[in-house]
C-alpha positions in Angstrom: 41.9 96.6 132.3 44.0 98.3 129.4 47.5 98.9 129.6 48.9 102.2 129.9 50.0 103.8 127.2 53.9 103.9 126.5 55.5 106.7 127.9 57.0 107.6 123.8 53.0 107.2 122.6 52.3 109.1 125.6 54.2 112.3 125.3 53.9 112.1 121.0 50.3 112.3 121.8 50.6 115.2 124.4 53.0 117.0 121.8 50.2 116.6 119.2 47.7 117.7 121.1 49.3 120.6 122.1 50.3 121.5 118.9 46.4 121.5 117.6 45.8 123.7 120.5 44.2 127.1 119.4 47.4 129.0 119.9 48.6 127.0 116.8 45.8 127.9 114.7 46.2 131.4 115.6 49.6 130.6 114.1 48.3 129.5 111.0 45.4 132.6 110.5 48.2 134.8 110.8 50.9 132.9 108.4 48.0 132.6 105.9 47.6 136.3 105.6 51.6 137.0 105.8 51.4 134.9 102.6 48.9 137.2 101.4 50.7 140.1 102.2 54.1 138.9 100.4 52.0 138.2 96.9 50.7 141.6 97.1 54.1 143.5 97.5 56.2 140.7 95.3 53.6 142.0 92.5 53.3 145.7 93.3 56.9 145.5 93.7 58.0 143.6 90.3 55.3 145.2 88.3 55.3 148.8 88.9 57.8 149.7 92.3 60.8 148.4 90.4 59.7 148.1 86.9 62.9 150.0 85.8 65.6 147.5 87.7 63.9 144.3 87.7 63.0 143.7 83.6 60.4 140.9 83.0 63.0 138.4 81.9 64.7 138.8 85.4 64.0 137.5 88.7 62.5 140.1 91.2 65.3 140.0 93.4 64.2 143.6 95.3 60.7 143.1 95.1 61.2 139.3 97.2 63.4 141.0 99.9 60.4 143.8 100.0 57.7 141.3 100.4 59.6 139.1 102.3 60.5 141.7 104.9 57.0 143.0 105.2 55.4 140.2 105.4 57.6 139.1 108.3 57.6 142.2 110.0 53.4 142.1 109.9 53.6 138.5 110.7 56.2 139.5 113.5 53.6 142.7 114.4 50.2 140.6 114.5 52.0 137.4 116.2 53.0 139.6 118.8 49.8 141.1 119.0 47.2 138.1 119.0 48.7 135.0 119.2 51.0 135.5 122.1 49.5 138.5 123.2 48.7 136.8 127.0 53.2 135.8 127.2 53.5 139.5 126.2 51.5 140.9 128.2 53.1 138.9 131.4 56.8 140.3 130.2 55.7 143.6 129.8 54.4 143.9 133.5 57.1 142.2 134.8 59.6 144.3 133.0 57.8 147.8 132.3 54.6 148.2 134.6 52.7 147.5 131.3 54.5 149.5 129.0 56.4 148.6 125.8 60.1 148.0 126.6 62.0 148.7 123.1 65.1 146.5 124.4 62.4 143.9 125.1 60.7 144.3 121.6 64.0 144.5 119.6 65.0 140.9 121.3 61.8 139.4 120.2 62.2 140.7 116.2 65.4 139.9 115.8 64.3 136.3 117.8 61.5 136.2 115.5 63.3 136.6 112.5 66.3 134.2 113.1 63.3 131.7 113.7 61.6 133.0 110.2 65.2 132.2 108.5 65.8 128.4 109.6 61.8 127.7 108.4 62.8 129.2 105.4 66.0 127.4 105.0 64.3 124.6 106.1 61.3 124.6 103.4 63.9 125.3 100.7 66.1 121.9 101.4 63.2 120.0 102.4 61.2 120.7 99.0 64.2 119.8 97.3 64.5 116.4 99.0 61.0 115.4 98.7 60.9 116.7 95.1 63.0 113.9 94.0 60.4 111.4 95.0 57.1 113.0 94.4 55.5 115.8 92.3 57.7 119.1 93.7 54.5 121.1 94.1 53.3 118.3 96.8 56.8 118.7 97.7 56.6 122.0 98.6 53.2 121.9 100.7 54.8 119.2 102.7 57.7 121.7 103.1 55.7 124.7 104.2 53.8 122.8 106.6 56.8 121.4 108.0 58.5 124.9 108.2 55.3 126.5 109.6 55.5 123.4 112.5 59.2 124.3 113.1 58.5 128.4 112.7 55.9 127.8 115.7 57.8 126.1 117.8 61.0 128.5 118.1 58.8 131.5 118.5 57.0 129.7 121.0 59.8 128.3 123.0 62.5 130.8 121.8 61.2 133.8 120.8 57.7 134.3 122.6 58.5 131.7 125.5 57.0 131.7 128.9 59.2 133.8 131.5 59.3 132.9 135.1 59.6 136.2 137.2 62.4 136.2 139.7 
């Protein structure tokens, strides 16, 4: 007979095997083509939108807050949409017979984008840690994988979390 596993191996394991669960690639489809959607408007932005305020030897201050914004509000839109869509769907009925509450909605963005912020904040600290030990573009990955792990985890405990009807 084997021993039973420990009860810390135990619930890592559980916790990683949750997190490979399908809702988490979901997750990741959807980050992958907010990323895509940021490049587009940071370079639409910087290299024609505002060509006239942001010269080419300055930082495209406007044009990041632009792409930044869209790309969270699509990843907020599509998030909302597919990934969660079944957690959703349960608050709305409970709430609204099935219809979009705006008070409900407005909660979850602004949920979704304090969650957005601290992944942001912490990819930025974390690359700059790690980049004093290793090459700062492997830095960086590490850092957006890391944020992506924490970004899933607040929308889906925080932001998109399971609701028990009273």
């Amino acid at each position: 007979m084997s021993a039973a596993p420990h009860p810390i191996q135990r619930a890592l394991l559980g916790a990683l095997a949750w997190i490979t669960r399908y809702r988490y690639l979901k997750f990741g489809i959807v980050g992958a083509s907010g990323t895509v959607v940021n490049l587009v408007v940071l370079h639409i932005g910087h290299e024609y939108l505002f060509h006239s305020i942001e010269a080419a030897y300055k930082k495209p201050y406007a044009s990041l807050a632009l792409a930044i914004t869209l790309a969270t509000i699509s990843n907020f839109t599509w998030n909302r949409l597919w990934t969660w869509s079944d957690r959703v769907r349960t608050m709305e009925q409970g709430e609204t017979n099935g219809h979009v509450n705006l008070r409900l909605l407005g909660t979850e963005f602004g949920q979704y984008v304090t969650a957005s912020s601290f992944g942001s904040t912490v990819q930025y600290f974390l690359t700059l840690l790690l980049s004093g030990y290793m090459d700062y573009r492997i830095a960086n990955v590490i850092a957006i994988l890391s944020a992506s792990v924490s970004n899933f985890l607040a929308n889906d405990r925080w932001t998109f979390r399971r609701r028990t009807r009273h």
